[in-house]
RODO-2510 file (C-alpha; in nm, 4 decimals, decimal comma):
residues 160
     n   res          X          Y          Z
     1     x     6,6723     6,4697    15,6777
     2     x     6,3155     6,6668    15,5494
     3     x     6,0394     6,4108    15,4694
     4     x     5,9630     6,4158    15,0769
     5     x     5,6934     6,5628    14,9965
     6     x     5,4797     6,5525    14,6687
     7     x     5,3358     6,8488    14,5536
     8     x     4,9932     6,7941    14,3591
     9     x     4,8497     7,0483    14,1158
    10     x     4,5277     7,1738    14,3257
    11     x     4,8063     7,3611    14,6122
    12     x     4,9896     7,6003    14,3530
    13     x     4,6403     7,6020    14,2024
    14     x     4,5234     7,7814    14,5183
    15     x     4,8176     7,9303    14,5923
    16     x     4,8282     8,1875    14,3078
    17     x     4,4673     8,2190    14,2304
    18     x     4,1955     8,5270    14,2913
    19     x     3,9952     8,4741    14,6390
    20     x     3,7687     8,3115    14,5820
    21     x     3,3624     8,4604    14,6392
    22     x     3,2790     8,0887    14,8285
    23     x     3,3674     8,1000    15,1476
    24     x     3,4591     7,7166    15,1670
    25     x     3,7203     7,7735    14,8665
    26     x     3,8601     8,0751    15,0104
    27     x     3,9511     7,9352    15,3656
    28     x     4,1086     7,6577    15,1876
    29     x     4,3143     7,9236    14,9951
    30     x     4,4441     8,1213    15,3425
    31     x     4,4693     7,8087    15,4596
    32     x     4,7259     7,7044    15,1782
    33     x     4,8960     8,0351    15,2112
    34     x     4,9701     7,9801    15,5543
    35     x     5,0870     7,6459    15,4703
    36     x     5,3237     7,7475    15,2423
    37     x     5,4793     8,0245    15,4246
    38     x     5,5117     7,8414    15,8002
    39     x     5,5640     7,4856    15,6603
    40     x     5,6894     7,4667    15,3007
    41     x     6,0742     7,4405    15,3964
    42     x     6,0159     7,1310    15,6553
    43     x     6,0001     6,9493    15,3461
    44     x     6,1706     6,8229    15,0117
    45     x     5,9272     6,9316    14,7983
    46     x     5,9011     6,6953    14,4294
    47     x     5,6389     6,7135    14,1595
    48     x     5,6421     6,5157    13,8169
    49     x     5,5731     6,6018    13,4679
    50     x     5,1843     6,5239    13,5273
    51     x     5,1811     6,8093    13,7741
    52     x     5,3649     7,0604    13,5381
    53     x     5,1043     6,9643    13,2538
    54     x     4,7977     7,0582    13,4757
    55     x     4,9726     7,3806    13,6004
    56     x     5,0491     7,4272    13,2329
    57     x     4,6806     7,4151    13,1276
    58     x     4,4342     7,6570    13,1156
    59     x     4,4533     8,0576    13,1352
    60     x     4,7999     8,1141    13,0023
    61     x     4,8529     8,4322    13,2636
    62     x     4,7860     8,2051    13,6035
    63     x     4,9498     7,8783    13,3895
    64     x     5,2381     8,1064    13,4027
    65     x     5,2368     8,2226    13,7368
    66     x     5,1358     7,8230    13,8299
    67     x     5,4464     7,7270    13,6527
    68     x     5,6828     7,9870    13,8089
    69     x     5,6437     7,8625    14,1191
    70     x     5,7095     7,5121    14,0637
    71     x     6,0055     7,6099    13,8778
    72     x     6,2248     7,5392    14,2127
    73     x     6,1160     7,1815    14,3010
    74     x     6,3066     6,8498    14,1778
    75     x     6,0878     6,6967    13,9129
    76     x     6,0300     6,3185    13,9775
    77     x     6,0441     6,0960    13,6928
    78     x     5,7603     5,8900    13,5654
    79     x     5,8863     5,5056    13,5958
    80     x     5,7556     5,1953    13,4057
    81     x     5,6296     5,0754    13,7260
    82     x     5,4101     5,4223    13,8184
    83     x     5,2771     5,3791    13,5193
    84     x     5,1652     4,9930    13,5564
    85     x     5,0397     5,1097    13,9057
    86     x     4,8795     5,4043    13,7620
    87     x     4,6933     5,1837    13,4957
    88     x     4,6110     4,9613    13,7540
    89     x     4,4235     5,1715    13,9472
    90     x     4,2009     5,2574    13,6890
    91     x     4,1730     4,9049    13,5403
    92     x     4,0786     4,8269    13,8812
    93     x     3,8144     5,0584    13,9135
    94     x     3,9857     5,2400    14,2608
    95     x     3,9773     5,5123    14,0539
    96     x     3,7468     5,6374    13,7434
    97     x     3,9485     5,6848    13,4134
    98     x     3,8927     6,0648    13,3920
    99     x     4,0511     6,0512    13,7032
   100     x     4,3754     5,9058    13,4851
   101     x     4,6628     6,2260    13,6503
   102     x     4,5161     6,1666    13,9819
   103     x     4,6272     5,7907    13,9452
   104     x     4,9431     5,9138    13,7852
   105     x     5,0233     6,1409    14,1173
   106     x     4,9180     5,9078    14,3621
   107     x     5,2030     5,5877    14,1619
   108     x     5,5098     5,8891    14,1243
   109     x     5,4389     5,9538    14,4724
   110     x     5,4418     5,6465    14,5978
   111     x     5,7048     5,4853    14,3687
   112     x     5,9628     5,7730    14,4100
   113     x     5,9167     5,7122    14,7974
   114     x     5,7597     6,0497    14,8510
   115     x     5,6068     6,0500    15,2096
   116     x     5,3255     6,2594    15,1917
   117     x     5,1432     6,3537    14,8945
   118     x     4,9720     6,7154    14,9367
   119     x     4,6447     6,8180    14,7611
   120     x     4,3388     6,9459    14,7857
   121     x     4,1534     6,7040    14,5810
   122     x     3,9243     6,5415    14,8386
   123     x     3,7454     6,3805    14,5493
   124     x     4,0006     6,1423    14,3932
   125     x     4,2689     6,1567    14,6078
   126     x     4,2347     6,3127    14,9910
   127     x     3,9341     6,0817    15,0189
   128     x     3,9198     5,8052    15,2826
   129     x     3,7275     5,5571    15,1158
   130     x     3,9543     5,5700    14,8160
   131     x     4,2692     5,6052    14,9822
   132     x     4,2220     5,2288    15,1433
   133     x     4,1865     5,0868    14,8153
   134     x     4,4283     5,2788    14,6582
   135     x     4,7082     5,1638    15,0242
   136     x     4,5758     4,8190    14,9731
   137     x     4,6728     4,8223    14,5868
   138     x     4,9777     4,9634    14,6647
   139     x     5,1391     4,7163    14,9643
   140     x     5,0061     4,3914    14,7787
   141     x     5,2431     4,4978    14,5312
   142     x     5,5084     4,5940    14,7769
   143     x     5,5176     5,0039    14,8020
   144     x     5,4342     5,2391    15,0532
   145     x     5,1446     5,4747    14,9876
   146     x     5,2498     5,8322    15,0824
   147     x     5,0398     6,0183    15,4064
   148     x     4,7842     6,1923    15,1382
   149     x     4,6872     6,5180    15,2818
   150     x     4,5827     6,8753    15,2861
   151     x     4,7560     7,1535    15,4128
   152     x     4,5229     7,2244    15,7131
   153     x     4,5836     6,8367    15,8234
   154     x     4,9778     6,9481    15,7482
   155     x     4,9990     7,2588    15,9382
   156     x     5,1829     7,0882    16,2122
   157     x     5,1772     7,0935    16,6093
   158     x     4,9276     7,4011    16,7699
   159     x     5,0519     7,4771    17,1047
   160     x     4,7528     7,4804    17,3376
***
């Protein structure tokens, strides 16, 4: 049985975009490439409607290409209870309110039992100081918070 893994808006983001001219952004591109084509099919891969809105958004020529290839993954559903945790997270202050999809991601995930949550938003949601409050939320109300991580911390075993 794959682990289930959620698929958040910043990797198809990357994933069909122009290099980019920073040299941060662009290894974080090849690295998602890679990603994709030596480790995308260990997984169930699941996304939610918050994920198709963002890759719906913004120049309607990469929304499309965005949206093409999310076409093939199941499509969680947005429960009652991600969207108390989701509020709750905000409410709470663990996350800031423009931050609002992140907190949405983060609940689906965790709600729908996904085990790892991939992104490459290290502000809101790969970010260590966060994440605790965000697993602490989470297990005092009795769910598991997904591994959240980026493709180069997903890339697997290196033989050495």
């Amino acid at each position: 049985m794959k682990a289930k893994l959620y698929l958040e808006t910043t990797i198809v983001s990357y994933l069909v975009a122009r290099p980019s001219r920073d040299p941060g952004l662009c290894a974080d591109q090849k690295m998602t490439h890679q990603w994709w084509s030596k480790r995308l099919h260990d997984f169930e891969i699941c996304i939610s409607d918050v994920v198709l809105a963002e890759a719906a958004a913004g120049d309607a020529a990469v929304a499309k290409k965005r949206l093409k290839v999310l076409a093939e993954f199941s499509v969680l559903p947005v429960t009652p209870q991600s969207e108390k945790f989701a509020r709750e997270l905000i409410r709470l202050g663990i996350l800031p309110a423009k931050a609002a999809a992140d907190a949405a991601h983060v609940a689906i995930a965790a709600v729908q039992g996904a085990h790892f949550l991939l992104t490459w938003n290290c502000r809101h949601l790969a970010n260590a100081e966060i994440l605790r409050k965000v697993e602490n939320y989470l297990k005092s109300n009795g769910c598991e918070h997904p591994m959240v991580c980026t493709p180069r911390e997903l890339m697997g075993t290196f033989d050495i």
